[in-house]
Backbone bond lengths (Angstrom), bond angles and torsions (degrees), N, CA, C in turn:
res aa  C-N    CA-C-N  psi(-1)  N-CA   C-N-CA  omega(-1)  CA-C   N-CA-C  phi
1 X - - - 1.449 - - 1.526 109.40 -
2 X 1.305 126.95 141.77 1.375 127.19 -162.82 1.482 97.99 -105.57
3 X 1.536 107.77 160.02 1.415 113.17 -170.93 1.886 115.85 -68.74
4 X 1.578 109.76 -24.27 1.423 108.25 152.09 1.419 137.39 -46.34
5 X 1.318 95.64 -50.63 1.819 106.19 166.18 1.203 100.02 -47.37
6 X 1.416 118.07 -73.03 1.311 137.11 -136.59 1.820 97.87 -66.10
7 X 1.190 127.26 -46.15 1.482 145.04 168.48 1.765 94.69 -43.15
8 X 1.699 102.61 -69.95 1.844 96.22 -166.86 1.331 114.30 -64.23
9 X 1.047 125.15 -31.91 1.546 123.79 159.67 1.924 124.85 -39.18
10 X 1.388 100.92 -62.68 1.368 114.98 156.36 1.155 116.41 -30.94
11 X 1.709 114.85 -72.22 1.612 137.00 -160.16 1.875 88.53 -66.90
12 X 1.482 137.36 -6.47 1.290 120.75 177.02 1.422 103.59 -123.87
13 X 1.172 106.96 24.18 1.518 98.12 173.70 1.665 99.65 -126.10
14 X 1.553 122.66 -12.79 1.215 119.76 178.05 1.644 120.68 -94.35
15 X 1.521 98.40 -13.99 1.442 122.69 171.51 1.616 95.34 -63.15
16 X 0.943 123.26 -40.80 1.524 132.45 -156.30 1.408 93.99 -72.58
17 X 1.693 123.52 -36.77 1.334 94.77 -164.43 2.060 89.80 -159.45
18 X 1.373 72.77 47.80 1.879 90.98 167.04 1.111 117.83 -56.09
19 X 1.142 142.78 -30.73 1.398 134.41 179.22 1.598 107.71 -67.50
20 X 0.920 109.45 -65.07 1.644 121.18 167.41 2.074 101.90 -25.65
21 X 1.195 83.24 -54.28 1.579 102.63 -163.44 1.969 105.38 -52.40
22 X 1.566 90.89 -56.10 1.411 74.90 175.68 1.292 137.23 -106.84
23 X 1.559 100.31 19.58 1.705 117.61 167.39 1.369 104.36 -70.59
24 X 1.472 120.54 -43.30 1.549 114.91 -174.61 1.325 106.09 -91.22
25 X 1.187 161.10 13.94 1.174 151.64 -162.36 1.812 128.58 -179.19
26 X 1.383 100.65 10.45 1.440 133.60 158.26 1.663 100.97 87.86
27 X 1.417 114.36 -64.08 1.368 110.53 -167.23 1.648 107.12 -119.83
28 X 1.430 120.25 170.05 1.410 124.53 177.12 1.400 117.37 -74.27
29 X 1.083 113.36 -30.60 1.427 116.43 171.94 1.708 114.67 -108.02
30 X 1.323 126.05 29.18 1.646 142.34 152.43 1.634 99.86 -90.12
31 X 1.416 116.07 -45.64 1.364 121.81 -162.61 1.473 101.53 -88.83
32 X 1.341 143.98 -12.77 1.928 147.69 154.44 1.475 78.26 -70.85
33 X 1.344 146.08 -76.46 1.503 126.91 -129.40 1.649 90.50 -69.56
34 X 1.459 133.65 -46.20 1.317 134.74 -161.16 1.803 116.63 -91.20
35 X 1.510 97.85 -24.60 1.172 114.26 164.31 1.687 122.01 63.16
36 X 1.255 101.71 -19.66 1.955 116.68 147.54 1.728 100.43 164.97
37 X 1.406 90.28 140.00 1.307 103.54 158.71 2.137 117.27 -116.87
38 X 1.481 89.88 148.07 1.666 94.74 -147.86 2.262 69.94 -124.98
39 X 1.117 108.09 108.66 1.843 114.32 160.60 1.953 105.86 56.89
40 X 1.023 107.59 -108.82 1.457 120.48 163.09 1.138 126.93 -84.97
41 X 1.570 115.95 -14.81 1.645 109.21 -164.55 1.499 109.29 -110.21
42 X 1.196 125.98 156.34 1.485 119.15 -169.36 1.887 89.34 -126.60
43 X 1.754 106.85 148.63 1.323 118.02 160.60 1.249 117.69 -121.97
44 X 1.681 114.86 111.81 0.936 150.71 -177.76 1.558 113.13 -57.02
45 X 1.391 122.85 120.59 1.689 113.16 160.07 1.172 144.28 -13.68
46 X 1.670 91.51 -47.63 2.013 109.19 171.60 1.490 109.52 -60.94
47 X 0.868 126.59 -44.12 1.694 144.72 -120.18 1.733 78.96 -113.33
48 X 1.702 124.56 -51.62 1.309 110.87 174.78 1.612 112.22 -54.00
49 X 1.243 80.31 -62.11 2.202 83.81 -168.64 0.881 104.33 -57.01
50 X 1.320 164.55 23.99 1.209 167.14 141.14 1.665 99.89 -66.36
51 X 0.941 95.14 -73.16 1.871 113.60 -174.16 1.225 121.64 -70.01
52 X 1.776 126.33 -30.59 1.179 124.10 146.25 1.403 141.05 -46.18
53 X 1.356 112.14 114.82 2.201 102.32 157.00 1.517 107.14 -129.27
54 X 1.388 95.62 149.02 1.463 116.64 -143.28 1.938 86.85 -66.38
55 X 0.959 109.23 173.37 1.786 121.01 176.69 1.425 97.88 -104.16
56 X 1.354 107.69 -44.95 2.003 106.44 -177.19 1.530 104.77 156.21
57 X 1.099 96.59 -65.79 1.760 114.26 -167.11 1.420 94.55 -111.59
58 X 1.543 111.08 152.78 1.507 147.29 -171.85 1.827 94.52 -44.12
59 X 1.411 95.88 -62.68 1.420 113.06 -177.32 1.553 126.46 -48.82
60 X 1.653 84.31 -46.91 1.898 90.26 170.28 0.753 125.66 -76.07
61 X 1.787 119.50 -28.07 1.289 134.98 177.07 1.652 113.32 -61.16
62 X 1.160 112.89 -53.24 1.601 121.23 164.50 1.139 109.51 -41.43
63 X 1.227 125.59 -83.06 1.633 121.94 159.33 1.590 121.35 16.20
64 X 1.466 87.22 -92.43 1.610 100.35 -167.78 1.214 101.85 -81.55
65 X 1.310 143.70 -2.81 1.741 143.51 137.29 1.581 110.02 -27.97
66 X 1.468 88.14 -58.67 1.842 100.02 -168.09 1.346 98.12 -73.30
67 X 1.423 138.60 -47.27 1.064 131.78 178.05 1.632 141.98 -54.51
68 X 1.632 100.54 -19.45 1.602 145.18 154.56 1.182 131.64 -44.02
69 X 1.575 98.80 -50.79 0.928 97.04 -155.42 1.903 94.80 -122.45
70 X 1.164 117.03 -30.14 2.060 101.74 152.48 1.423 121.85 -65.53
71 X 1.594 125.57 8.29 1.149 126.67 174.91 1.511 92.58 -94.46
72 X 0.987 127.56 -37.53 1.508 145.33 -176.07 1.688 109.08 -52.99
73 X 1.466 93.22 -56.71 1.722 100.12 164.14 0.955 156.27 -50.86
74 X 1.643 86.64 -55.11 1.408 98.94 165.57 1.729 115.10 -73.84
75 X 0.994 101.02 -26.54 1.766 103.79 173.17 1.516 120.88 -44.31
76 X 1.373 93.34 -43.93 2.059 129.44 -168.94 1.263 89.38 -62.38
77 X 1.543 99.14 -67.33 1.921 112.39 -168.42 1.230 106.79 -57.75
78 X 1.074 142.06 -74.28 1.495 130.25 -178.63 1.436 121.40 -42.43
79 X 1.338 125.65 -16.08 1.579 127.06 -171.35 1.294 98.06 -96.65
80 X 1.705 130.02 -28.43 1.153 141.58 -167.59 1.582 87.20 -85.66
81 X 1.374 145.34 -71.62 1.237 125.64 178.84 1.533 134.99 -32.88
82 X 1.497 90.85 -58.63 2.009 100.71 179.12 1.335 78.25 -57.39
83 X 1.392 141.88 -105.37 1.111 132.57 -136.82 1.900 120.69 -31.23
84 X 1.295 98.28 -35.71 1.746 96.52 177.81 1.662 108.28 -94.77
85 X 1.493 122.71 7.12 1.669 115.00 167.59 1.567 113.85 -107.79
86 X 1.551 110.56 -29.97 1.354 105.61 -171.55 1.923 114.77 -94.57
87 X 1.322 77.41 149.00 1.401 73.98 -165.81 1.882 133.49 -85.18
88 X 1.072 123.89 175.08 1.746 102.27 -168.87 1.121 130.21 -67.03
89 X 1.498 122.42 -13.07 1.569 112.22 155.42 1.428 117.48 -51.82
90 X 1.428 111.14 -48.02 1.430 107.60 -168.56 1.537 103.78 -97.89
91 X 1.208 117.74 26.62 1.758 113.09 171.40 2.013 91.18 -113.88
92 X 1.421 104.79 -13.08 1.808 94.35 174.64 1.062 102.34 -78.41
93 X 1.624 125.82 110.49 1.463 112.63 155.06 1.957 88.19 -126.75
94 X 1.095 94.97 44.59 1.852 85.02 154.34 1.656 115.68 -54.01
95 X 1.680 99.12 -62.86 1.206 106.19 -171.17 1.640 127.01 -46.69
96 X 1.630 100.81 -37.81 1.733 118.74 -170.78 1.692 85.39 -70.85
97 X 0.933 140.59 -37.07 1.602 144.80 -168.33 1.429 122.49 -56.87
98 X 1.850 89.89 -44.59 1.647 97.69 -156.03 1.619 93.36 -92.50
99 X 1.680 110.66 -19.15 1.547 97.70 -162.61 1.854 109.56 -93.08
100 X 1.951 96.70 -3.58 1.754 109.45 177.87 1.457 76.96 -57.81
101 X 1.559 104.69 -69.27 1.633 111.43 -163.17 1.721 139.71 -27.75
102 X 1.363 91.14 -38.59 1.474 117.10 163.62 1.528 119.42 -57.00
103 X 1.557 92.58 -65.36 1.598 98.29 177.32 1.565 123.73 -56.87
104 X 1.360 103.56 -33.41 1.529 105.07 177.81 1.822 108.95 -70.88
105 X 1.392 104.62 -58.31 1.472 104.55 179.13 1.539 116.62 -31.28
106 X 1.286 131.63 -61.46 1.387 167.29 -172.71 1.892 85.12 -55.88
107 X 1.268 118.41 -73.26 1.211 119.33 -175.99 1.672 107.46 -52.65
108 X 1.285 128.58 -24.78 1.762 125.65 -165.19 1.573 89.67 -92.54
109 X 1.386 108.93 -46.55 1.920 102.83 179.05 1.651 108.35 -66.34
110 X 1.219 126.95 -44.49 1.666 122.14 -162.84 1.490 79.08 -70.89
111 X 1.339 148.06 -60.45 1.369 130.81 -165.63 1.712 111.93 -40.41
112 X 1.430 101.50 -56.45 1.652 105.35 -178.68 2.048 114.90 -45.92
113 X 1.402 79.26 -51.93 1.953 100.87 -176.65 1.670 110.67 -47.61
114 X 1.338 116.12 -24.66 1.551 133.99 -153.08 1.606 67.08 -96.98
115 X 1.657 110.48 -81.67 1.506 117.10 -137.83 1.614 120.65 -50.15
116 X 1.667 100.91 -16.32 1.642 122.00 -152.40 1.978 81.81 -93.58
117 X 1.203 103.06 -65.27 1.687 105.90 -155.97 1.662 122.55 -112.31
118 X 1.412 101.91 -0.06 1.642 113.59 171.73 1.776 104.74 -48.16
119 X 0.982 127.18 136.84 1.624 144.37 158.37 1.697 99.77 -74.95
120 X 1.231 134.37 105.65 1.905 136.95 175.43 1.280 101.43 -104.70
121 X 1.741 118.42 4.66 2.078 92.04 -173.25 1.479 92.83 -102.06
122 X 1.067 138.40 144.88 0.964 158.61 161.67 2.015 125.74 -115.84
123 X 0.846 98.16 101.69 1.221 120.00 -173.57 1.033 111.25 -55.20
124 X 1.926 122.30 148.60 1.616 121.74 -173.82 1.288 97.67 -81.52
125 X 1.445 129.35 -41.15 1.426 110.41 155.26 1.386 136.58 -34.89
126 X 1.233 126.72 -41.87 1.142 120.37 172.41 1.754 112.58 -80.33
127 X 0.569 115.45 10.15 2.040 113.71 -176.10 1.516 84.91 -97.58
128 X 1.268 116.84 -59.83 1.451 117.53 -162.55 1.457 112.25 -62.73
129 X 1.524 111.21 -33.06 1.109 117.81 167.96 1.350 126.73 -55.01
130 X 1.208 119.07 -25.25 1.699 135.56 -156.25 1.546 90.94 -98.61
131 X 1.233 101.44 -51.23 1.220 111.23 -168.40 1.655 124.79 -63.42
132 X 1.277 113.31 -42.00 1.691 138.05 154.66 1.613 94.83 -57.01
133 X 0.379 118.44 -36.97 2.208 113.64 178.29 1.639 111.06 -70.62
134 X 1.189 93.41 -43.51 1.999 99.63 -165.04 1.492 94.88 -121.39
135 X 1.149 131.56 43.36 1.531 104.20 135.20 1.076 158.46 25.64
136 X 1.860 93.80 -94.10 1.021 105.70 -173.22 1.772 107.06 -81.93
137 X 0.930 126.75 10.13 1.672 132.58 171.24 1.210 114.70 -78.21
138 X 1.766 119.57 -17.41 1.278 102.34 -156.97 1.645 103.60 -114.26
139 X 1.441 108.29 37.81 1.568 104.24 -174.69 1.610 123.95 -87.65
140 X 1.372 126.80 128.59 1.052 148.44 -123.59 2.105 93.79 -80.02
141 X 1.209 96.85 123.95 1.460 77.33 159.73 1.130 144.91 -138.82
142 X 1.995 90.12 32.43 1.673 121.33 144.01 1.045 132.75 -152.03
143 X 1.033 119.44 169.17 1.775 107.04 -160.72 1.443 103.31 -91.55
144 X 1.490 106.43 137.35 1.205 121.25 -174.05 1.474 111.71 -125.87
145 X 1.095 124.79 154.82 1.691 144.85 -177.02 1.583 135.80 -134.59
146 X 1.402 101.81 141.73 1.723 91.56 165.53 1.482 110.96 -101.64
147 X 1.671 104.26 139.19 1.521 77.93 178.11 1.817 99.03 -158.39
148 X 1.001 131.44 155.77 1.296 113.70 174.17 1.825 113.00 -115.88
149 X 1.499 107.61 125.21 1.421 123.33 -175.86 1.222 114.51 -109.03
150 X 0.940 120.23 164.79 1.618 132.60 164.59 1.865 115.27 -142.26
151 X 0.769 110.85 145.87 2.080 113.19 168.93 1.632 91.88 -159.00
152 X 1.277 94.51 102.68 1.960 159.87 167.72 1.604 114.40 -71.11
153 X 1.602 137.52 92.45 1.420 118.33 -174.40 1.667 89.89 -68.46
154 X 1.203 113.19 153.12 1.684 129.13 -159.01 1.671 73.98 -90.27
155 X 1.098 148.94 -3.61 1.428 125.93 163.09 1.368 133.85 -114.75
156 X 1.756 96.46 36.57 1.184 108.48 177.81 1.176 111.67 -91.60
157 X 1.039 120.94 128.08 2.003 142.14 173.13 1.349 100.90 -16.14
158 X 1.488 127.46 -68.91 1.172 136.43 -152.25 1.602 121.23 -99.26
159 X 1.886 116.77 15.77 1.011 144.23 -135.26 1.750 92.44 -92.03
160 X 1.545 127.30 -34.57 1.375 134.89 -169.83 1.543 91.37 -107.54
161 X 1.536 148.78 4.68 1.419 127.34 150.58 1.231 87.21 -99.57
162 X 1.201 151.37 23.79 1.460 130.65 170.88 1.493 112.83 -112.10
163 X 1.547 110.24 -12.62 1.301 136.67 175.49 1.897 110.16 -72.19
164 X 1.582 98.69 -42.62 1.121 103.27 -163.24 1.644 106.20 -90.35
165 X 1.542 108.69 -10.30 1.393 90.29 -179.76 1.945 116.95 -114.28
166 X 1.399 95.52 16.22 1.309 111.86 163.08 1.608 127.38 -35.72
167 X 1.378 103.72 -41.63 1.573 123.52 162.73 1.132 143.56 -84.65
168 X 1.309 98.69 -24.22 1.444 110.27 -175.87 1.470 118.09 -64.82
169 X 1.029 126.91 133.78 1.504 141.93 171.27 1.444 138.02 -57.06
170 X 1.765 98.41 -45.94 1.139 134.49 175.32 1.768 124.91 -41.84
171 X 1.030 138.61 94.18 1.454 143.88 -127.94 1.901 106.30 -80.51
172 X 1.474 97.63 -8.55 1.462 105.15 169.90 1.504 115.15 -100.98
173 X 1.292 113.75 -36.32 1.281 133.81 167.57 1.940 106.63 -43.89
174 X 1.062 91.08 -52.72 1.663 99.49 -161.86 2.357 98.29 -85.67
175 X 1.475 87.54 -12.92 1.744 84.09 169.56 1.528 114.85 -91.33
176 X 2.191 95.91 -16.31 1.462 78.68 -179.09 1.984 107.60 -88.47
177 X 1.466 113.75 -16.41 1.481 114.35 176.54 1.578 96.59 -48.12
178 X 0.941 129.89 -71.70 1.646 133.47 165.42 1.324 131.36 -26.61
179 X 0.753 135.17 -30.79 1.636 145.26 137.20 1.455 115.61 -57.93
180 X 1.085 120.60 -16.36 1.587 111.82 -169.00 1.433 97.49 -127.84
181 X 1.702 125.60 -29.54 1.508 106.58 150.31 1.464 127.77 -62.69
182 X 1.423 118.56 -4.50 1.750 124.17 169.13 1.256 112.82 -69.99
183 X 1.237 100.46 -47.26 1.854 125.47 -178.59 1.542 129.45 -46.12
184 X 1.904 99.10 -45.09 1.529 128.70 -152.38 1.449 100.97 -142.01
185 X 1.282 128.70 -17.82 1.524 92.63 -173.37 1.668 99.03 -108.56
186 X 1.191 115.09 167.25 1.199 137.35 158.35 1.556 136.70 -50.00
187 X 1.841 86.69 -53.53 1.763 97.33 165.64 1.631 89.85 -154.49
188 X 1.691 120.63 147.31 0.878 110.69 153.16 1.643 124.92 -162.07
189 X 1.168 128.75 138.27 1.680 107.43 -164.21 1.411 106.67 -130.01
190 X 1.588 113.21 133.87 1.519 115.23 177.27 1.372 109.80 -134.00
191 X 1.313 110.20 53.24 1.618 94.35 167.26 1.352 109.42 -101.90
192 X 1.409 138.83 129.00 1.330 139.03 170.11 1.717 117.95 -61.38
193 X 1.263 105.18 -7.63 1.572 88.75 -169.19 1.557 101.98 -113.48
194 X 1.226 128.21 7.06 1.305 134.75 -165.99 1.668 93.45 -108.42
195 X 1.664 100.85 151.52 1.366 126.03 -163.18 1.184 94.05 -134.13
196 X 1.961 117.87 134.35 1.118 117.30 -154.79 1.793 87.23 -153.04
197 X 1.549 119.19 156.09 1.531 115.89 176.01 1.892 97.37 -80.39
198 X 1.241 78.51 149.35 1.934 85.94 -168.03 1.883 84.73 -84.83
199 X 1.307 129.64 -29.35 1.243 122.75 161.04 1.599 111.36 -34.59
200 X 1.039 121.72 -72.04 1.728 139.96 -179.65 1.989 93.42 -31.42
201 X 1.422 97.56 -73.45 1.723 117.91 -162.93 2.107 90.60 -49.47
202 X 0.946 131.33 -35.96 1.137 146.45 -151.12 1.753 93.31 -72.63
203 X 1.360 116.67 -57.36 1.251 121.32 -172.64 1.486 105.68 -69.05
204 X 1.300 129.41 -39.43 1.171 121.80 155.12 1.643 132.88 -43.73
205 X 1.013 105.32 -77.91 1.529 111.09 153.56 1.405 134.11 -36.43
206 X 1.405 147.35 -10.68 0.961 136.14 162.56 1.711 104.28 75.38
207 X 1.429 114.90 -111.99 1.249 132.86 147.17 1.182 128.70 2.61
208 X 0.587 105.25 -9.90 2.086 118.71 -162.62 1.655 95.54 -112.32
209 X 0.907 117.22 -36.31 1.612 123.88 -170.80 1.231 106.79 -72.40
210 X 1.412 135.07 -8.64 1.430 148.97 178.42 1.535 125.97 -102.20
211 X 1.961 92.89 -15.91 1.241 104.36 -166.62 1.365 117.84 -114.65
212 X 1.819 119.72 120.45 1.402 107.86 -164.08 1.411 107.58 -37.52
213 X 1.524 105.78 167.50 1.196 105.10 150.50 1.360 141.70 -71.81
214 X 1.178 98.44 -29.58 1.802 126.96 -165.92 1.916 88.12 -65.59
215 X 1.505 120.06 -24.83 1.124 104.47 -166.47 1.559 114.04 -91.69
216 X 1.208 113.23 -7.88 1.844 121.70 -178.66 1.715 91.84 -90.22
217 X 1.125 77.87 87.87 2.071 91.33 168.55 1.463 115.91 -118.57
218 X 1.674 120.35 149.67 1.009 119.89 -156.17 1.656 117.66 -57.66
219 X 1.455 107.09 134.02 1.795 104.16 -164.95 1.555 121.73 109.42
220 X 1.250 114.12 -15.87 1.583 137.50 -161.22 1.510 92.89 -84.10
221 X 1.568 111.07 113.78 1.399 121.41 144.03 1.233 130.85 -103.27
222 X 1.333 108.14 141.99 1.619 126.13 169.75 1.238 113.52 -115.16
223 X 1.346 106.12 139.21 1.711 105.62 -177.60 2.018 89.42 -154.38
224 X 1.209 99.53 149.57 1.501 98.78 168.18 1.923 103.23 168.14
225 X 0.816 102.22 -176.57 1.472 104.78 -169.64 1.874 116.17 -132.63
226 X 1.237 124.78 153.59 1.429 118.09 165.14 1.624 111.02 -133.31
227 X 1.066 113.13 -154.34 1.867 110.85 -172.59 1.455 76.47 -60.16
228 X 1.333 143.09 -68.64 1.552 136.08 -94.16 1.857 94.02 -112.69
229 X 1.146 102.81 -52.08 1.602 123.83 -164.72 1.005 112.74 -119.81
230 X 1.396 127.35 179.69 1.296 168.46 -150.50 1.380 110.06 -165.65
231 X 1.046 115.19 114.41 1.546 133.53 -169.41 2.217 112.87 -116.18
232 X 0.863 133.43 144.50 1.128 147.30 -172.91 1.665 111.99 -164.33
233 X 1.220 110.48 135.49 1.463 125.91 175.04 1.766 115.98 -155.99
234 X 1.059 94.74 128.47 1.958 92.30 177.32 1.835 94.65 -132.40
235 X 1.260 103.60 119.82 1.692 103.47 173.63 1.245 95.15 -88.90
236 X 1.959 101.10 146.59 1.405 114.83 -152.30 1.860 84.71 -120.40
237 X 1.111 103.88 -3.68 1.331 101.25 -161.06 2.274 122.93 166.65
238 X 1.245 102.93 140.48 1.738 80.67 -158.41 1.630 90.20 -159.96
239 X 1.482 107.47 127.50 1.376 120.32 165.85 1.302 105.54 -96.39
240 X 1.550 113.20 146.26 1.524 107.65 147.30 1.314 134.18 -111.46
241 X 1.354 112.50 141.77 1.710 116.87 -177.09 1.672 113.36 -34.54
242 X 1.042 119.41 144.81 1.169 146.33 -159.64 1.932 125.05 64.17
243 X 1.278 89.57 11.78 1.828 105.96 -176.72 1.548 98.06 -93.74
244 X 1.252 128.71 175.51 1.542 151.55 -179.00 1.448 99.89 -64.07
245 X 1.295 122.50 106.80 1.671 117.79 176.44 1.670 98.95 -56.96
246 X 1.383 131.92 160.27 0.951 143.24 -176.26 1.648 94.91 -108.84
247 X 1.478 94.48 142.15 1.770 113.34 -173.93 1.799 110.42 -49.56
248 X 1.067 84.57 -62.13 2.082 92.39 -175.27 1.575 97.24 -51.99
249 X 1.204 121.67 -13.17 1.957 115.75 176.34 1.265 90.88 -88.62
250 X 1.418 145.96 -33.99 1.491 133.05 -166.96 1.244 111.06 -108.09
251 X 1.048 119.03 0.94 1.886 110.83 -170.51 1.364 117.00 -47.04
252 X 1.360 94.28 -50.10 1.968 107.02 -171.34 1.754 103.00 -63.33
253 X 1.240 112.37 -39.29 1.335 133.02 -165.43 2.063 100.05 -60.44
254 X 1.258 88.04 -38.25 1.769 100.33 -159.83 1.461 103.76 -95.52
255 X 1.574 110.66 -27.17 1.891 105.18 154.13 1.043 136.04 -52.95
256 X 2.061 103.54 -53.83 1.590 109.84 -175.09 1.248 92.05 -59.17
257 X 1.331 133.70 -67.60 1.414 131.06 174.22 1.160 122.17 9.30
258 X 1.482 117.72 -93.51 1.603 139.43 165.59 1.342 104.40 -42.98
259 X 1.061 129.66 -62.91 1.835 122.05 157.76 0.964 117.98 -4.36
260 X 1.301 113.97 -78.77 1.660 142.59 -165.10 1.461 93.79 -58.55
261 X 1.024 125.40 -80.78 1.412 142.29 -159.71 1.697 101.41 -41.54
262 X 1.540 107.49 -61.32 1.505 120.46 170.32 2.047 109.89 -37.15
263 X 1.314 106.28 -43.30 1.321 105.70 -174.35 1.024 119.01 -87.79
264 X 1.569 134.50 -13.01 1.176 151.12 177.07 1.760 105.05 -69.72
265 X 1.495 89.19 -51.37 2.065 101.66 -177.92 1.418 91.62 -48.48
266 X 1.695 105.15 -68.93 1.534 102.70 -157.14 1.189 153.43 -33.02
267 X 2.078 81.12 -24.71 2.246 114.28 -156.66 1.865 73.00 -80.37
268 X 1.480 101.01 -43.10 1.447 108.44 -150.58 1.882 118.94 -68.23
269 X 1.115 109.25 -17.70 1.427 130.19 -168.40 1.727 103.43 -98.02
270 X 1.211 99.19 -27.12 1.607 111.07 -172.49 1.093 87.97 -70.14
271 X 1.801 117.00 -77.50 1.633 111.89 -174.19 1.246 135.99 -49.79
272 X 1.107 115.48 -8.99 1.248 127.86 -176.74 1.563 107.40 -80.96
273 X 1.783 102.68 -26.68 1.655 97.95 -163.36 1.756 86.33 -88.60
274 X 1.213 107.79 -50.18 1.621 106.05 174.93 1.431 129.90 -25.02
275 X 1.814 102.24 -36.77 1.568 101.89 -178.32 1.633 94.75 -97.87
276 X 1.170 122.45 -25.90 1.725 102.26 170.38 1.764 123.16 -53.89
277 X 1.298 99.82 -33.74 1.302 103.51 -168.09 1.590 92.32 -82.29
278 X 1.063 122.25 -42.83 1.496 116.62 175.75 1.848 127.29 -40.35
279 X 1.571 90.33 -56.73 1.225 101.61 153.62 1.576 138.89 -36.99
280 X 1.369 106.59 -47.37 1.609 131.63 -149.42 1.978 84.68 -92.08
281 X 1.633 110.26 -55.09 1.410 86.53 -178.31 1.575 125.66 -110.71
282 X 1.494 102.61 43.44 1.830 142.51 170.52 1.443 85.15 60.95
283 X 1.200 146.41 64.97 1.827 133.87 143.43 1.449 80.16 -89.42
284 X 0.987 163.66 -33.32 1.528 137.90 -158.99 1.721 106.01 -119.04
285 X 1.338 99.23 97.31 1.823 91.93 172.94 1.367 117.34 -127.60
286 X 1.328 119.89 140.63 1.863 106.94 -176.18 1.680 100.61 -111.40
287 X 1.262 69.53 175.14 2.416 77.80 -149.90 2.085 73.08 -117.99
């Protein structure tokens, strides 16, 4: 938006309430160059267009001008009060300032320190390893399943060859069900080796939300239909909460892990060398 706009916008929002305008600030065109003054503090032209975006039209634009800029005021005015009621203990926040400052700085370098020399591969040996150690950490505390679903709008074209190859065995057969659940279904998931909250599978399913749990046992199909869909489920497989989470459910869990841990040493090993060397050429001495 160009500083012409930005001026006629002004010049129709001060028209609006010129009297005001030049009781506080002497003339009509002192009060466009300063654009409001709020107690002690003045808002500057720059400082608007910065903070302004246009609404569209002259009209809207005026608008949210005016709306800009008494948010502006009252902002001013209230900072101008606390500042003249509270008193100078609680007007020192040098200190609260310098030590945000610290923490953030410290936080922009340990990011770099991580990004430059962190170790991220983590080995399937080591998950399993972690995992054979802690145990008892990894107990379930919901029941989870493998299972492969589909939800099908019942007026999809391809809805009775997708019916028929639900069973089939045949390793092309079951690539072409897969191609035609991409095609036709809505939602649908068949990987056998993936572990999923049967909570999650539940919202999909509809049906399922009615149905103990204890009763989706491994082998268990559901199939049935409503106005909208066509629903199918066969559990391939199913832990229950409070049993041994199974590894392929924690893997990701047991990387960031080792991740974390790895980056924690690193921040920690660094500082450590920082205060040796500090030590070693006396910048760090305690009295």
């Amino acid at each position: 938006m160009t500083d012409k706009t930005i001026l006629k916008i002004l010049y129709t929002y001060f028209l609006a309430v010129f009297f005001v305008s030049c009781n506080s600030s002497g003339t009509h065109e002192e009060a466009v160059k300063a654009v409001a003054i709020a107690g002690n503090e003045k808002l500057n032209l720059e400082d608007f267009k910065r903070s302004f975006i246009s609404g569209g039209t002259i009209k809207d634009s005026t608008y949210l001008a005016k709306q800009l800029i008494e948010r502006w005021a009252a902002e001013s005015l209230f900072y101008q009060e606390a500042v003249e009621k509270l008193n100078q203990e609680e007007l020192n926040i040098d200190k609260q300032v310098e030590e945000y400052k610290k923490s953030l700085v410290n936080y922009v370098y340990q990011t770099k320190l991580v990004e430059a020399n962190l170790d991220t591969l983590v080995t399937r040996e080591e998950v399993e390893n972690y995992y054979d150690e802690h145990r008892n950490n990894f107990i379930l505390r919901e029941n989870i399943v493998k299972v492969n679903y589909l939800k099908i709008p019942v007026k999809a074209k391809d809805l009775d060859k997708i019916k028929r190859l639900l069973y089939a065995i045949n390793p092309k057969d079951q690539a072409l069900l897969k191609t035609l659940c991409i095609q036709n279904a809505e939602n649908f998931f068949m990987n056998d080796s993936t572990w999923l909250l049967l909570d999650d599978v539940k919202k999909e399913i509809p049906k399922l939300r009615d149905e103990p749990d204890f009763n989706l046992s491994t082998g268990r199909v559901v199939e049935f239909s409503d106005d909208e869909y066509y629903y199918y489920l066969k559990v391939k497989d199913m832990k229950v909460k409070n049993g041994l989470s199974p590894i392929n459910f924690e893997r990701r869990n047991i990387r960031n892990f080792i991740v974390n841990t790895r980056k924690i040493q690193l921040i920690r090993e660094y500082k450590q060398l920082l205060l040796e060397k500090a030590v070693a050429n006396k910048s760090f001495v305690k009295y």
